[in-house]
C-alpha positions, 0 to 999 in steps of 0.5 A: 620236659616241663618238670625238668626246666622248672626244677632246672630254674630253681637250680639255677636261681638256688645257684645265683642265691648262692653266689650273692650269699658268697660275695656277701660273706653270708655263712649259708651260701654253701647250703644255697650252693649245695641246694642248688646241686640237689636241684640240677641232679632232680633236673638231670634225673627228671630228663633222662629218668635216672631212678628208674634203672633202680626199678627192679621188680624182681629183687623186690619180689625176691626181697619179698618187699611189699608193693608199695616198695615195687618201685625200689627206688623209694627205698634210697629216695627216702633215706635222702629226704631224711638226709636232706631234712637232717642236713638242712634244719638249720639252715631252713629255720635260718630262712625268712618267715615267708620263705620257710613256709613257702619251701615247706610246703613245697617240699610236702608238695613235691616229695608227697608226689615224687615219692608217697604216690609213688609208693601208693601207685606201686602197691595199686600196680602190684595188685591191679597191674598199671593198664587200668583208670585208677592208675592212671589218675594216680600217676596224674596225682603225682605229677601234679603234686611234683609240678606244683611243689616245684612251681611253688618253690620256684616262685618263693625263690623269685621273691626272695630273690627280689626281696633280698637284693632289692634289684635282679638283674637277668641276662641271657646271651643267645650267641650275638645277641643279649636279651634282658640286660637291664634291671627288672622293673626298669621300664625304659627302652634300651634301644631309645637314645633319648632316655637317659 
């Protein structure tokens, strides 16, 4: 559940960076917008576990796949980490220098989780089974890798966010009731009729 708001957040904030770069008639708006769809999908699948339908040990083993490829899924995640790389190379060197640093590194972070120690644990599984120790530590391995890149990227989109239009504006209506609908950094109290 954790996992799937964080990538839920940068969704949404992919989403609001989106519809700035739009009103600004910024030409990347669309790759913001169409990042921002990746991270609901991650979100969507983080939740109900879509990839993991594509677990299908007997075709790997009838395809004679090796064990790193148990889990089949890696097989069409990484054609789209190298779409996504080849679709997203201009826009992410159009990125301020911190940003793209920040999103690099939490891309390493989050596909070497999501998908390398999902490689290495399946050859381990395929050999040792999953009822042992060291498995167990690798899949903490890679959920923390996944945490982390995520956390990471949430962050630098927070930043860049603040940066870029000087002033973030956050509301969040919970039926009746609005909470936060003030400017961050705004210290007054909406509640107090003598400050102006």
């Amino acid at each position: 559940m954790f996992s799937t708001g964080l990538l839920g957040g940068c969704a949404l904030l992919l989403r609001a960076i989106g519809q700035q770069a739009a009103a600004l008639g910024d030409r990347w708006a669309p790759s913001w917008r169409l990042l921002g769809g990746i991270f609901t999908f991650l979100a969507l699948d983080e939740w109900f576990s879509i990839h993991e339908i594509l677990i299908l040990p007997d075709l790997a083993k009838w395809a004679g796949l090796p064990g790193f490829l148990k889990q089949i899924w890696v097989i069409p995640a990484a054609i789209a980490v190298g779409w996504g790389a080849w679709r997203f190379w201009p826009f992410w060197r159009q990125l301020p220098p911190k940003l793209r640093g920040r999103s690099l590194l939490a891309g390493c972070l989050y596909v070497s989780g999501a998908l390398l120690m999902e490689m290495v644990g399946g050859a381990y599984s395929a050999d040792q089974g999953q009822q042992n120790l060291t498995y167990a530590l690798l899949t903490v391995v890679e959920e923390v890798a996944e945490m982390l890149g995520t956390t990471l990227f949430l962050w630098a989109l927070l930043v860049h966010l603040g940066s870029w239009s000087g002033k973030f504006s956050l509301v969040l209506n919970l039926g009746d009731r609005t909470l936060g609908d003030r400017t961050l950094g705004d210290r007054r109290d909406p509640q107090d009729p003598q400050q102006p």
